[in-house]
C-alpha positions in Angstrom: 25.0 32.2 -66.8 22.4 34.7 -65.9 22.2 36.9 -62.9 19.3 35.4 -61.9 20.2 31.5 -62.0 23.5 32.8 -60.1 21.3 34.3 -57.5 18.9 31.2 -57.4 22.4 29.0 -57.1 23.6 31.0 -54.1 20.6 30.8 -52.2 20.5 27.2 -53.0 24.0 26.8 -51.1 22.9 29.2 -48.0 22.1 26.5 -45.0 18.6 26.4 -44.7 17.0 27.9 -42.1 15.5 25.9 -39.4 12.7 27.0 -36.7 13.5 27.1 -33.2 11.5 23.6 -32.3 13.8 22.0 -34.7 16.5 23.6 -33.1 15.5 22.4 -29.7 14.9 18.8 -31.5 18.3 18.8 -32.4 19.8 19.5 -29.4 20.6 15.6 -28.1 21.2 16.7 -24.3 18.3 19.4 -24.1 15.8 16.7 -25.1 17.5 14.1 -22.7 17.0 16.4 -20.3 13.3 17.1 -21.4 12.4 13.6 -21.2 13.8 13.0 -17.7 11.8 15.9 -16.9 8.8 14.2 -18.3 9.1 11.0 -16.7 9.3 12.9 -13.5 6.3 14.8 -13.8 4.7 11.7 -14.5 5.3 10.0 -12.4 4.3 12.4 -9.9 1.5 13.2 -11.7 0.2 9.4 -11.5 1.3 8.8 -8.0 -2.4 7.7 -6.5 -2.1 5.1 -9.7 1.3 3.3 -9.1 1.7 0.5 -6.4 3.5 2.3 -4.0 3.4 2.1 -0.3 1.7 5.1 1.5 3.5 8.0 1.7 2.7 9.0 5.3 1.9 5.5 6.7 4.5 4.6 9.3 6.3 1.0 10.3 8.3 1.2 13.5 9.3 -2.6 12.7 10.9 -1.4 9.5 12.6 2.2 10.0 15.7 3.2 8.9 16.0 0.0 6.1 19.1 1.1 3.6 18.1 0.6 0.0 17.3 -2.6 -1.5 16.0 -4.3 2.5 12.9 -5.3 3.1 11.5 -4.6 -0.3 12.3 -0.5 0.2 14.2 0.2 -3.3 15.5 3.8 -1.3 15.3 2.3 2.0 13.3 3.7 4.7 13.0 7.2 6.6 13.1 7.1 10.7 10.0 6.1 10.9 9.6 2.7 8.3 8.1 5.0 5.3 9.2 4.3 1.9 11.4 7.3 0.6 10.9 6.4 -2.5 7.0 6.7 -2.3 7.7 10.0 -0.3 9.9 11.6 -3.2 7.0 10.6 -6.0 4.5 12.4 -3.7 7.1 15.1 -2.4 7.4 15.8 -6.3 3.4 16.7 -6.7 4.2 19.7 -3.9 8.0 20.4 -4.9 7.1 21.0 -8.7 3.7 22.2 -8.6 4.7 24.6 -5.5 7.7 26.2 -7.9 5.8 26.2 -11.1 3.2 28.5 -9.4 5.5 30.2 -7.2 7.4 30.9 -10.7 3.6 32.0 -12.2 2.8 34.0 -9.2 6.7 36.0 -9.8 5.6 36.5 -13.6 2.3 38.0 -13.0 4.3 40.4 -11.2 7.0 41.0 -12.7 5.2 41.3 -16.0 3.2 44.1 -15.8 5.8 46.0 -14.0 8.3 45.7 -16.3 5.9 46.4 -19.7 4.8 49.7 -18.0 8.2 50.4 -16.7 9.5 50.0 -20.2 7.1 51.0 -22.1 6.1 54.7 -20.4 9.9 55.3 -19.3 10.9 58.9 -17.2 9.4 59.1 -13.8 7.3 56.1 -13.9 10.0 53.9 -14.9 12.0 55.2 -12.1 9.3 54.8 -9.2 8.6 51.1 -10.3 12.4 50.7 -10.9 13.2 51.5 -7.7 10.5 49.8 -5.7 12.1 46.6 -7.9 15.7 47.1 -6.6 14.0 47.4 -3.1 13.5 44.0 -3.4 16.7 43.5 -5.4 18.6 44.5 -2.5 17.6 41.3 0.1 18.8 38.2 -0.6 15.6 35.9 -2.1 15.9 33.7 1.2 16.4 36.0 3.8 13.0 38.3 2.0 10.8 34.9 1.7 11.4 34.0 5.1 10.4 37.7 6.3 7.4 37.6 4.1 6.2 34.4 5.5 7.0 36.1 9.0 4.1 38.4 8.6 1.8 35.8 6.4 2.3 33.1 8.5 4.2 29.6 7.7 2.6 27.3 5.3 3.1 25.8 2.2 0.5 28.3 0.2 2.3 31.0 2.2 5.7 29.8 0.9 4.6 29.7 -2.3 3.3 33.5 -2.0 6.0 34.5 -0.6 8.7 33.1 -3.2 6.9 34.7 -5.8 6.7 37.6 -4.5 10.6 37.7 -3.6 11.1 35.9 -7.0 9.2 38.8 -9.7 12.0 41.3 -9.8 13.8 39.1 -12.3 10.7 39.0 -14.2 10.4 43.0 -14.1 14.0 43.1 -15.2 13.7 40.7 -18.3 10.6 42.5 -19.1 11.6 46.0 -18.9 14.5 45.4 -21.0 13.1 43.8 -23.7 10.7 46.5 -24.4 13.0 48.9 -24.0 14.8 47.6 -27.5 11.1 47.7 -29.7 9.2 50.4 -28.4 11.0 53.1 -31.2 10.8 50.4 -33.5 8.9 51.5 -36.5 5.8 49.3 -36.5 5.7 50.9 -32.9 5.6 54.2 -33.6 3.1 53.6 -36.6 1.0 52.2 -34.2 1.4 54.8 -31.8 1.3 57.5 -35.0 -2.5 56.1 -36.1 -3.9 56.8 -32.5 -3.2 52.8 -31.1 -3.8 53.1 -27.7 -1.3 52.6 -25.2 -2.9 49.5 -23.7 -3.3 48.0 -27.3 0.6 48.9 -28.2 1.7 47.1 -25.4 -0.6 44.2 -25.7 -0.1 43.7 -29.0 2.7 45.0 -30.1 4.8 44.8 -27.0 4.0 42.0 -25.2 5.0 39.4 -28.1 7.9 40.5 -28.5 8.8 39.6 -24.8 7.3 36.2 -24.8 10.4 34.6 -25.8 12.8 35.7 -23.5 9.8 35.5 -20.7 9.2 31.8 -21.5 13.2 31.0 -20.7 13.2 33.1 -18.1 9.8 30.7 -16.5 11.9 27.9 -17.4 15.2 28.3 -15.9 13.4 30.2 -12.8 11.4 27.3 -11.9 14.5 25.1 -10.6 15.5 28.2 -8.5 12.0 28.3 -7.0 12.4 25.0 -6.3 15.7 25.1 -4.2 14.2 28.0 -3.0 10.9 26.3 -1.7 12.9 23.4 -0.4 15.0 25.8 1.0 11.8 27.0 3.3 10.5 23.7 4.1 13.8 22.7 5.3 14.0 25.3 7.5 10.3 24.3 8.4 8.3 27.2 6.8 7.0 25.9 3.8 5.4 22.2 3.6 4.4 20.7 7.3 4.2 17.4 8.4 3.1 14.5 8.1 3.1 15.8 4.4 6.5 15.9 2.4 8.6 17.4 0.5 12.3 17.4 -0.7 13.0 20.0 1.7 11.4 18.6 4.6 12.4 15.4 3.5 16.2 16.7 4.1 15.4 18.2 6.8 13.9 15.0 8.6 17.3 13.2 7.6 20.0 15.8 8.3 20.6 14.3 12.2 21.1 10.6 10.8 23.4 11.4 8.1 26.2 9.8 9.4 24.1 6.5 10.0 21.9 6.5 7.2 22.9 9.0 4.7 20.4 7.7 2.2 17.6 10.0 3.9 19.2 13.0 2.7 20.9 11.9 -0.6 17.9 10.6 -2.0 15.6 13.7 -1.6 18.8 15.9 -2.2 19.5 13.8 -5.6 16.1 14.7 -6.8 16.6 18.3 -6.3 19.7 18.2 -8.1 18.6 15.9 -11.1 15.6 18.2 -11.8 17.1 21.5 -11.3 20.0 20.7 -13.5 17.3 19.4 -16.3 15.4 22.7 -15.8 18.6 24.6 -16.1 20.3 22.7 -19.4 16.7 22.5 -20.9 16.3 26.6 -20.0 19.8 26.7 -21.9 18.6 25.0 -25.1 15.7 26.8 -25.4 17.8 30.3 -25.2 19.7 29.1 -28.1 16.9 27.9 -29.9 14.9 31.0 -29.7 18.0 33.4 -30.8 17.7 34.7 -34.0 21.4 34.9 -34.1 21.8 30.7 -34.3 19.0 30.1 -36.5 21.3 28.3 -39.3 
């Protein structure tokens, strides 16, 4: 046998290499988790559509119903509104709050990390520093003193958990360019008079995307038990609108008598985080170059 059909055999018996979509694909829990995740947003997308009681409409006749009475499926909140008409809506402000709270935290964070990375020595350090500043506060306790000096409100909550939220962003970032930027097509680029704008834009920043994206993805169910976290201390969302923190909140001094007004809520945040956090996990996988047969 020649050396070449031996070669063309071999290769021929290597596992083929899949792409990282097909990965993800064939990840059975990752995609049940992604399709929970897509019903939810959905459904909260589509809430005006779907015959559902109104959300902030009250019915002192029917308050406090357990789930399954008097046509509630979740029962009823304290005063006669359908929880499970509140947690549809609450799920428009929960999700779309932590999404940009998780946006606003990445437009911060990227930057700062790219430059940090990239220009290294006394830059790195001053933007380094300023990060583990913020490092140093737990994410709750520097939220609620942001929004102590912006004011509470829900696009005040959202401002202020991205801004306590970027440092992980900045973090990712900078470590990511710190393993290309000797790389050769680098320093080509650099050698051929690329500016340093144009090397980090385009040779720098694509090479971050991937873990960046993950890094969105499992930081969006933090935001949102962070988020929550705020309303239920009464900072974020305000009444008569909801959310699943204020929703819990509401509930927490009748959950001896009717623990369904803080399971239900609190089962939502759970359900989606853990989606977020198993579908963050498949992605990682998928994307590593290192598990690509």
């Amino acid at each position: 046998m020649s050396e070449r059909a031996t070669l063309s055999s071999a290769a021929a018996a290597l596992p083929r290499q899949r792409r990282w979509w097909q990965r993800l694909f064939a990840n059975r829990v990752a995609m049940i988790a992604l399709i929970g995740l897509l019903v939810i947003v959905i459904l909260a997308i589509i809430a005006p559509l779907l015959p559902l009681p109104p959300p902030n409409t009250p019915n002192a006749r029917l308050r406090l119903s357990i789930p399954g009475e008097n046509g509630f499926v979740l029962g009823s909140d304290t005063l006669g509104r359908s929880i499970l008409s509140r947690i549809i809506w609450g799920g428009q402000i929960s999700l779309g709050v932590a999404m940009l709270a998780s946006g606003t935290a990445m437009l911060l964070g990227l930057p700062t990390g790219l430059v940090a990375g990239y220009y290294g020595g006394r830059v790195d350090d001053i933007l380094m520093r300023l990060t583990d500043v913020f490092m140093a506060f737990p994410i709750v306790l520097l939220a609620i003193t942001i929004i102590a000096a912006l004011g509470t409100g829900l696009s005040n909550a959202m401002l202020a958990a991205g801004i306590a939220g970027y440092p992980l962003y900045a973090r990712v970032v900078r470590g990511s360019v710190l393993t290309v930027r000797e790389m050769e097509y680098v320093v080509a680029a650099r050698a051929i008079g690329a500016s340093n704008p144009r090397i980090m834009l385009r040779h720098l920043l694509p090479n971050v995307l991937a873990p960046l994206i993950v890094t969105f993805t499992l930081d969006v169910g933090n935001m949102i038990i962070l988020t929550s976290s705020l309303s239920f201390l009464g900072l974020g969302t305000q009444p008569p609108n909801s959310d699943w923190g204020n929703m819990i909140a509401a509930g927490r001094t009748h959950i001896r008598t009717a623990p369904h007004l803080v399971l239900m809520p609190g089962t939502a945040v759970f359900l989606v985080v853990l989606a977020l956090n198993i579908a963050g996990d498949a992605l990682r996988d998928a994307l590593d170059p290192r598990l690509r047969n």
